[in-house]
C-alpha positions in Angstrom: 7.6 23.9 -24.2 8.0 22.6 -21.0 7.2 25.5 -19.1 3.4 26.0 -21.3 2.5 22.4 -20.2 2.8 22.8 -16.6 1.5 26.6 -17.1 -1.5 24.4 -18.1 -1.2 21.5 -16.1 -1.7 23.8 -13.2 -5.1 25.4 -14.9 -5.9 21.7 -14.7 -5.0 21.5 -11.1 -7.0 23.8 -9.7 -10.4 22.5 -11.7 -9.2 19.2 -10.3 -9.1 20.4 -6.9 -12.4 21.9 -7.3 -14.1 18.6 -8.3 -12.1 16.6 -5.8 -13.8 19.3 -3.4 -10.5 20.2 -1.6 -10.4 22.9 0.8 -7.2 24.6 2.1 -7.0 22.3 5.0 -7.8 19.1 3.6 -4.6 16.8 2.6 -3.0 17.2 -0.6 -4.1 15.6 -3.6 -0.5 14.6 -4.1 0.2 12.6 -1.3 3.1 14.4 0.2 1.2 14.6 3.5 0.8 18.6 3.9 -2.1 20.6 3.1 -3.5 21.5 0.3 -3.4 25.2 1.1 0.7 24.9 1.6 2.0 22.1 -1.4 0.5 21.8 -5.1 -2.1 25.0 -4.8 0.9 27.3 -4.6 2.4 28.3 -7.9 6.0 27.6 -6.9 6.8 25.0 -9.6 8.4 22.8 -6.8 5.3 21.9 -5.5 4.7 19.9 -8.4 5.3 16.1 -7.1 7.8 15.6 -10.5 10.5 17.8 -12.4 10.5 18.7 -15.3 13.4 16.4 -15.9 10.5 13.5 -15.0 8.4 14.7 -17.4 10.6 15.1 -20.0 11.7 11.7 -19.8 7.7 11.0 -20.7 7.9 13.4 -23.4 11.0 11.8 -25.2 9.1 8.4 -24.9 6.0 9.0 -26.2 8.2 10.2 -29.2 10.2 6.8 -29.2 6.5 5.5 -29.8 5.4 7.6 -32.4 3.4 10.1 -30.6 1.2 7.6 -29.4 1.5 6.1 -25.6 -1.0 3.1 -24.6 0.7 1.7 -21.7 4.2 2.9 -19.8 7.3 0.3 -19.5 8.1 -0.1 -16.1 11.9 1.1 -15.8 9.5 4.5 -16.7 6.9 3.5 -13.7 9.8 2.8 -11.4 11.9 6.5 -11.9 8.3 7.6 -11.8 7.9 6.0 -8.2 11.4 7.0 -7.0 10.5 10.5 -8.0 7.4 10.5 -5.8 9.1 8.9 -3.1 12.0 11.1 -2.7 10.0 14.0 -2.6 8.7 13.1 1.3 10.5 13.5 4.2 10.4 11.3 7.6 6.9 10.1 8.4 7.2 11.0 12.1 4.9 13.9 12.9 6.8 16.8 12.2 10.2 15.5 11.2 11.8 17.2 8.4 14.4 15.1 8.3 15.3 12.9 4.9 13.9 9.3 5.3 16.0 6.2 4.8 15.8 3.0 3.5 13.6 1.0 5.8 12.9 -2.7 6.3 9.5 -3.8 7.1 11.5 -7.0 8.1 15.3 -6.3 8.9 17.9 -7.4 6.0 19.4 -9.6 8.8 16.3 -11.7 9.6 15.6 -12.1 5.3 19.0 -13.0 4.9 19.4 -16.0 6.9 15.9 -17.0 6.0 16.4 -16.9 2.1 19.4 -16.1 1.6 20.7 -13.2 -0.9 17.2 -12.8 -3.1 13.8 -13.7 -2.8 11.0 -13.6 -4.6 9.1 -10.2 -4.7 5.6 -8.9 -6.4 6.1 -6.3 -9.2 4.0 -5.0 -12.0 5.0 -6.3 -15.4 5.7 -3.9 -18.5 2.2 -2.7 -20.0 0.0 -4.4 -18.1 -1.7 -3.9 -14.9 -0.7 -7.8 -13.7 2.0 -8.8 -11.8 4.2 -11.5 -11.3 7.0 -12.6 -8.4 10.1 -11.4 -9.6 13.6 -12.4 -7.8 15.1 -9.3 -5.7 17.7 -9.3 -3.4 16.7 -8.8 0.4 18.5 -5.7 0.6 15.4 -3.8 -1.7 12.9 -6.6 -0.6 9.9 -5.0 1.3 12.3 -1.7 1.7 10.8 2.0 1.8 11.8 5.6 2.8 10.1 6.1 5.6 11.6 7.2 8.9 15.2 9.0 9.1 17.3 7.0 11.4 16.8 8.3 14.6 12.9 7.5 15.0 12.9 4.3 12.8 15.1 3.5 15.6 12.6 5.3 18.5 10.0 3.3 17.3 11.1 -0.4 16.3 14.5 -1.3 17.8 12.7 -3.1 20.4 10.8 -5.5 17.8 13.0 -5.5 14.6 14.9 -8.3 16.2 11.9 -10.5 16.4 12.6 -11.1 19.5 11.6 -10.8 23.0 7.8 -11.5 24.2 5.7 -11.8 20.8 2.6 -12.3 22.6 3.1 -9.0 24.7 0.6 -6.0 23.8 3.2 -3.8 23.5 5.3 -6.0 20.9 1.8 -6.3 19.0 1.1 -2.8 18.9 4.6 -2.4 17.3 4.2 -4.7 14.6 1.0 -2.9 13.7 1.8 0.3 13.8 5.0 -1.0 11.1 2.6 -2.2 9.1 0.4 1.3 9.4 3.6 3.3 8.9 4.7 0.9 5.6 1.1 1.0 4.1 0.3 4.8 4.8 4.2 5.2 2.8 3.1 3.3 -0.1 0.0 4.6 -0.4 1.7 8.3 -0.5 4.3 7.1 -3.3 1.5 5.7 -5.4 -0.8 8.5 -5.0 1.6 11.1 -6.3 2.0 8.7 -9.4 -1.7 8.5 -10.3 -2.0 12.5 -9.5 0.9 13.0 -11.9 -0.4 10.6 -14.4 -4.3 12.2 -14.1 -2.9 15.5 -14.4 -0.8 15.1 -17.2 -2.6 12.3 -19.1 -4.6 14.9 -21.8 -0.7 16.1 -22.7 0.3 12.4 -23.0 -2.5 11.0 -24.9 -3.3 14.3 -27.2 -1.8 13.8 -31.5 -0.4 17.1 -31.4 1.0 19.2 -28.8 0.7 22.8 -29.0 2.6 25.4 -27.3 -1.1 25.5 -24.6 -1.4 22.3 -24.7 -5.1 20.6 -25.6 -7.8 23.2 -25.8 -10.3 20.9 -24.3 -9.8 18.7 -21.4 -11.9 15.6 -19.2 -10.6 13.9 -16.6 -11.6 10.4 -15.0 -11.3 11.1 -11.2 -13.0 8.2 -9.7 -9.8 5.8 -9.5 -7.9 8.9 -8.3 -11.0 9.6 -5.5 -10.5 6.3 -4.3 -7.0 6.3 -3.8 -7.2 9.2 -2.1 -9.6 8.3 0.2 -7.6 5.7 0.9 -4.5 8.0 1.6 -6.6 10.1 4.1 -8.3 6.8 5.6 -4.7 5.6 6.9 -2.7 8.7 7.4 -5.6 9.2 9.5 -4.7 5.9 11.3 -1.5 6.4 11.3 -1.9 9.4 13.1 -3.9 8.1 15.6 -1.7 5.1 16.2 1.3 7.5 17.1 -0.3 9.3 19.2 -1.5 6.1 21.5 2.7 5.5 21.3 3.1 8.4 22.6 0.9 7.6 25.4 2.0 3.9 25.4 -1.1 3.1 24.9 -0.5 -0.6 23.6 -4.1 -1.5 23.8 -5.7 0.8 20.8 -5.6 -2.5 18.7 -7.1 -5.3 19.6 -5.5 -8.2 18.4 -5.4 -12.2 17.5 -2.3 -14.2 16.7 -1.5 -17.3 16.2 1.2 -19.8 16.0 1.5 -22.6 13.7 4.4 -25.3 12.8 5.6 -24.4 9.3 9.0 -25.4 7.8 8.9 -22.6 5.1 9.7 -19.5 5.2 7.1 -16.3 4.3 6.5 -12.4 5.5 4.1 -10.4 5.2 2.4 -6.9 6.3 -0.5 -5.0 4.8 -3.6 -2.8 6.3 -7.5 -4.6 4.7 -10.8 -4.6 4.8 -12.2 -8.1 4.5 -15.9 -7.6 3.6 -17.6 -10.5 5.6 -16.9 -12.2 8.1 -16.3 -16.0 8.4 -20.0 -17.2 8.7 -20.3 -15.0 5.1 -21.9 -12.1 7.2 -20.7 -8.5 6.1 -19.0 -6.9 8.4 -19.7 -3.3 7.6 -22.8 -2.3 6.8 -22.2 1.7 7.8 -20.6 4.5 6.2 -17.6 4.3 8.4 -14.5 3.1 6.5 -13.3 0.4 8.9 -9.5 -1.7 8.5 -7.7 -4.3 9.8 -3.8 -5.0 10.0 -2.5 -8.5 9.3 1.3 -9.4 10.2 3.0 -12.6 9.4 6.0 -13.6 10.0 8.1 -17.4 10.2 10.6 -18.0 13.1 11.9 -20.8 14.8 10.0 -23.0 12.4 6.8 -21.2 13.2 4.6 -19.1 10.8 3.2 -16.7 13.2 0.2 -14.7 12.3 -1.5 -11.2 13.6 -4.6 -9.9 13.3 -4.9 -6.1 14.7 -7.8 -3.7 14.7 -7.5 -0.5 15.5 -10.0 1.4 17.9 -11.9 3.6 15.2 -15.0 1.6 15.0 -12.8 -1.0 13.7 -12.9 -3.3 16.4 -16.3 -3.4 17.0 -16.8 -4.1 13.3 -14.3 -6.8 13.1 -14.8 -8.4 16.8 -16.7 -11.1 15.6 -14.3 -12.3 13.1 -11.7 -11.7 15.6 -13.3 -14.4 18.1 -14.5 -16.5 14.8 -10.8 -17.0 14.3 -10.1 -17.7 18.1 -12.4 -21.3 17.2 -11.7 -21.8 14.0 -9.2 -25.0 13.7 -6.0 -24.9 12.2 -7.3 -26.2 8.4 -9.9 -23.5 8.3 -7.9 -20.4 9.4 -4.8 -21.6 7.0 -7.6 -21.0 4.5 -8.4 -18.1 5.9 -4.1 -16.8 5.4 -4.1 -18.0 1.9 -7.1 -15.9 1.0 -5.5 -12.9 2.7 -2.8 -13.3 0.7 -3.9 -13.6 -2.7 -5.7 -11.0 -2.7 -3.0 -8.9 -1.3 -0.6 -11.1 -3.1 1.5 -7.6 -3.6 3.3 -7.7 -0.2 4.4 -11.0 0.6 7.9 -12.4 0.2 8.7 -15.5 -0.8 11.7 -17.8 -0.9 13.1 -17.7 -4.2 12.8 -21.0 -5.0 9.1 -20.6 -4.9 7.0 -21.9 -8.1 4.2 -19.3 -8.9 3.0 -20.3 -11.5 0.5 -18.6 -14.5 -2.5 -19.9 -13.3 -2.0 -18.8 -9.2 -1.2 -15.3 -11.1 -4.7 -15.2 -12.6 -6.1 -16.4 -9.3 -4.6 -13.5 -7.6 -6.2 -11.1 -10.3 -9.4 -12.9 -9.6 -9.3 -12.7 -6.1 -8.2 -9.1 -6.0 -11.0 -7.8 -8.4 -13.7 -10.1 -6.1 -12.6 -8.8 -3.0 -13.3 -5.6 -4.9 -16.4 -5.8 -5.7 -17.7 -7.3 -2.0 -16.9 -4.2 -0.5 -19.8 -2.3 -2.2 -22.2 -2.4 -0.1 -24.9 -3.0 -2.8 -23.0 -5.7 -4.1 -24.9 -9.6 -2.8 -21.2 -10.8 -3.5 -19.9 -12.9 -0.7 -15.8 -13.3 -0.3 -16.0 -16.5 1.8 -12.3 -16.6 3.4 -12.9 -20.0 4.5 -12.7 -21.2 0.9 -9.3 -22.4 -0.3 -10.8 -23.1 -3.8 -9.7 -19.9 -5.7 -6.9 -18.9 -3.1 -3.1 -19.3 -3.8 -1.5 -22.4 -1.8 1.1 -19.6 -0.4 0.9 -21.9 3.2 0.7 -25.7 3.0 1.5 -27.3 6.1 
């Protein structure tokens, strides 16, 4: 049976392709970072971002249920993830090698900050909400993404969080962690949703035949987005590298700032705030333009870093760049609360942290608000100087 589903998931794959308009050198709509023309559009079943086994483990669920599937538990979701994540090899261009566990901020540093655990953002079973979940800091913020030797190359000089912060060079290296992190996660949640697109009429169909549903539709526009957003930052990624390789420290511009802070908090994510801090938009171009925000707590400090790479980026985001530079201390801890709630699923927290129901909501709030304000024919405006609907992550 097995084999006539993904003889017909594949029929489905290439009328995918065809709508997604991929050509035989654009990315793969799996995520595994090769083209299209050399991963899923061969017919070796490999290629396939999930075994059979995977699937299977789907199949005997929707049994458990009664042939019906409305939502998947997340022990499912997670072997789902794990699946798509073990199928890509060492981000580095042209590294082969198997990835290994990497820290976005070394298991040292989280240690003698929290502890043993700390509190982490996960999805709960059959919703799409979250909630901050306790984790120990040896999976906290942790992701296959280089093999040894070049997560080394590349961050043994600022893992440490140590040396001169304020150097280019340091900068550059905690933004291009950030890329590398981002671009990782993006990848292992593409090849969920392309699994989950492509196999969703076998899933949700009363009765499966030995070809599977005669008819199929399938909803591509949540699948187009994240894979814009796959090729958007393996794009910057990409670029980012190659100004390493040329030690080129000054492709980001950057803003940081130091603030006393007793607590403890980290943090690292690519966005795309829609308007600046006078309520301007900041893009009003077809150009997809990002930003990378690192922060961090040491010596009693909660440093933050604002980075923007040179893609038509920086001139987008220069005047919120110097619109921070005046902004007093009140305003731009406003400005970090904002930032994270409405990317509330990267930072971590001390364990001992109350979230409670209502700074959950907020988040959902936020996150479907920031949405919206970044179509351009929306008259939305995400105000970032506005603590009103942001979670209180900093209070100093």
């Amino acid at each position: 049976m097995l084999d006539s589903i993904e003889t017909k998931a594949k029929e489905i794959l290439g009328a995918l392709a065809n709508v997604m308009r991929l050509g035989p050198g654009s990315l793969c709509i799996c995520g595994s970072g090769r083209v299209y023309a050399d991963c899923c559009s061969k017919s070796s079943d490999r290629q396939l971002a999930f075994t059979k086994r995977t699937f299977a483990d789907v199949l005997r669920y929707k049994r458990s249920q009664g042939g019906r599937v409305a939502t998947i538990p997340q022990s499912l979701f997670r072997r789902f993830h794990n699946a798509s994540l073990q199928r890509l090899p060492c981000l580095y261009p042209c590294c082969s090698r198997k990835p290994v566990s990497c820290h976005l901020i070394p298991e040292n540093i989280l240690r003698s900050c929290f502890g043993g655990h700390c509190l982490d953002y996960r999805m709960r079973d059959g919703s799409l909400h979250g909630m901050f979940v306790r984790t120990g800091v040896g999976k906290a913020g942790a992701l296959p993404v280089f093999c040894s030797q070049h997560d080394n190359d590349f961050f043994k000089g600022v893992d440490q969080l140590s040396g001169d912060l304020a150097s280019s060079q340091c900068r550059f290296l905690l933004s291009l962690k950030a890329v590398a992190f981002a671009l990782r996660g993006v990848q292992g949640l593409l090849g969920i949703d392309f699994q989950v697109e492509l196999f969703k009429p076998f899933l949700i169909a009363d009765n499966l035949g030995d070809s599977g549903p005669s008819h199929v539709e399938i909803d591509i526009s949540y699948l187009h987005q994240q894979y814009v957003r796959f090729v958007i930052t393996e794009r910057l990624f990409a670029r980012s590298v190659e100004a390493f390789q040329r030690s080129n420290w000054d492709y980001f511009s950057y803003y940081g700032r130091a603030i006393d802070y007793q607590g403890h908090l980290f943090f690292a994510d690519l966005m795309n705030p829609s308007h600046d801090l006078e309520r301007h938009r900041v893009n009003t171009g077809p150009t997809a333009i990002t930003m990378v925000c690192s922060i961090f707590t040491l010596e009693r400090k909660l440093h933050v870093l604002f980075s923007c790479p040179d893609d038509g980026s920086k001139q987008s985001y220069a005047n919120l760049l110097e619109q921070l530079d005046h902004a007093d201390d009140r305003t731009f801890i406003a400005v970090v609360n904002n930032v994270l709630t409405f990317a509330a699923d990267k930072p971590l927290l001390p364990e001992t942290r109350l979230i409670a129901d209502e700074d959950l909501r907020r988040i959902a709030r936020q996150r479907e608000k920031a949405s919206r304000c970044l179509k351009t024919a929306s008259n939305e405006v995400f105000d970032l100087r506005d603590p009103t609907d942001a979670v209180q992550f900093v209070v100093v």
